[in-house]
N, C-alpha and C positions, 0 to 999 in steps of 0.2 A: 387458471393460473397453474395449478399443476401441470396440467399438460403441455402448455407454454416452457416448463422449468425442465422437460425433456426435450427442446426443441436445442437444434444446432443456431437456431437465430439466437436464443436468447444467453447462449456461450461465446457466440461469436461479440456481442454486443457487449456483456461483461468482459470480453478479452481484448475489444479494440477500443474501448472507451480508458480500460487501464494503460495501453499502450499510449493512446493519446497524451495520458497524462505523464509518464513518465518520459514521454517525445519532449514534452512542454517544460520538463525538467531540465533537459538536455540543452534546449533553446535557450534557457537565462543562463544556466553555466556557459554555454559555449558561442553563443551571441551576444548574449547582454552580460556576461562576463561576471558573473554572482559565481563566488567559490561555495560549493557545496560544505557544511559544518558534517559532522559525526553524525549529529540526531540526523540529518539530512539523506545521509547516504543509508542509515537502518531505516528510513520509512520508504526508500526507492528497494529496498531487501522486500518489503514488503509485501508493497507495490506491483513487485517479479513474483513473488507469492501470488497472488492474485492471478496474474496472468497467467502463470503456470497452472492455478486449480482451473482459469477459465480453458484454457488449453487441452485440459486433461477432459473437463465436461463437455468440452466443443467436437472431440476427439468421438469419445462414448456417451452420448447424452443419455439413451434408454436405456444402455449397461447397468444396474443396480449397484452392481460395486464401486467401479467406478466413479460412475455421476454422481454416486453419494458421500463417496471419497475426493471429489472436485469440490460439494458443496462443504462439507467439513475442513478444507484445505482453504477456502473463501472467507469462509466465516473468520478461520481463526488468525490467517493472513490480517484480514482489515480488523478484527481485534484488538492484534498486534500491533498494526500500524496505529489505530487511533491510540491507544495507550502511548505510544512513541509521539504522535505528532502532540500529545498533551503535555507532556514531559519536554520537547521543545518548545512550546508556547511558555513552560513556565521557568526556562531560560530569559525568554526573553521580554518576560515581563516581571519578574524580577531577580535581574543582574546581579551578580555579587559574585567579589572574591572566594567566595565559599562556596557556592552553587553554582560550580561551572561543569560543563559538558569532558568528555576526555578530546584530546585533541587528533587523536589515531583509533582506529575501525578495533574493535575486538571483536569480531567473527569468529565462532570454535576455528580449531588448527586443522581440522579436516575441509573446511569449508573457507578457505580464506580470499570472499571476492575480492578484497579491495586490491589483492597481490594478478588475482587470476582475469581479473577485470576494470582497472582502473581506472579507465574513462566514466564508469559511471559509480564506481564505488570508492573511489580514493577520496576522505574528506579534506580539505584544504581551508574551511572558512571558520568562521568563528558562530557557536550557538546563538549569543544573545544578539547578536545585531541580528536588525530587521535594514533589511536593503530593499524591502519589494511589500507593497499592500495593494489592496485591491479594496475598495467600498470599506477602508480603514482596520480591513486584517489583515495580517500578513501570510504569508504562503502556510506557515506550520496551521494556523487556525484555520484556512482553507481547508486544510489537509484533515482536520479534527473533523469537519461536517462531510466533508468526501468517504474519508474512513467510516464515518459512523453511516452514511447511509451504505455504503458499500456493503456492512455488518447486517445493518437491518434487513437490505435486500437479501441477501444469505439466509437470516433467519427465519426470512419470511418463505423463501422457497421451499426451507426445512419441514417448517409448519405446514404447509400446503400438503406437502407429499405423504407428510405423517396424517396430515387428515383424509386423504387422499388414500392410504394404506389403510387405514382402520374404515371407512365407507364403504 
């Protein structure tokens, strides 16, 4: 496993499995017509997180700095994101005037996708509706078990390496 977690295979696979899914994002906005919410467009922030530490691992995988700076970028990427897709799940399972989402992106002022990129970062829908389930979850809860193995695999690679370094 550790030696696997220097391979350009196993960056390429973390960076087009992330693409896929954020492809698949794109598909119910722009096909099936579902407006992306706030929480929506910060877990595709993520998401790009993700692809970019896969990118950056895919790039230098035996690089020490690097590839261990891609794997700390993974980690905390799909961290982020599972904390975010938790926080929309609990929009939209329980709704209330008082427990709503904001309705426009707050990305710091140096960094403003949703201005610089708005096809996939401008939100337009509302947090608590569920418009989409799948085996009776809806996408954000999807995204809570994607996120968390996304994490796990990171920390798992982590582990390896550190065992790995200390053998």
């Amino acid at each position: 496993m550790n030696q696997f977690s220097r391979t350009r295979l196993a960056w390429a696979l973390l960076t087009l499995g992330s693409t896929a899914l954020l492809l698949a994002a794109l598909y119910y906005q722009y096909v099936e017509d579902y407006a992306p919410c706030v929480m929506c467009v910060y877990q595709r922030a993520a998401l790009a997180g993700v692809i970019l530490a896969g990118l950056l691992g895919w790039l230098a995988p035996r690089h020490p700095l690097w590839s261990n700076l891609a794997l700390a970028g993974w980690l905390a990427a799909s961290a982020e994101g599972f904390l975010l897709a938790r926080e929309h799940v609990g929009y939209q399972l329980n709704p209330s005037p008082f427990h709503q989402c904001s309705t426009v992106a707050e990305f710091p002022a140096w960094f403003r996708l949703e201005a610089w990129w708005p096809a996939l970062f401008y939100p337009s829908g509302d947090c608590s509706s569920i418009d989409w389930q799948w085996l009776g979850l809806s996408m954000p809860q999807w995204l809570m078990g994607v996120f968390a193995l996304l994490a796990a695999l990171a920390a798992l690679f982590i582990v390896v390496r550190l065992a790995g370094a200390r053998g």
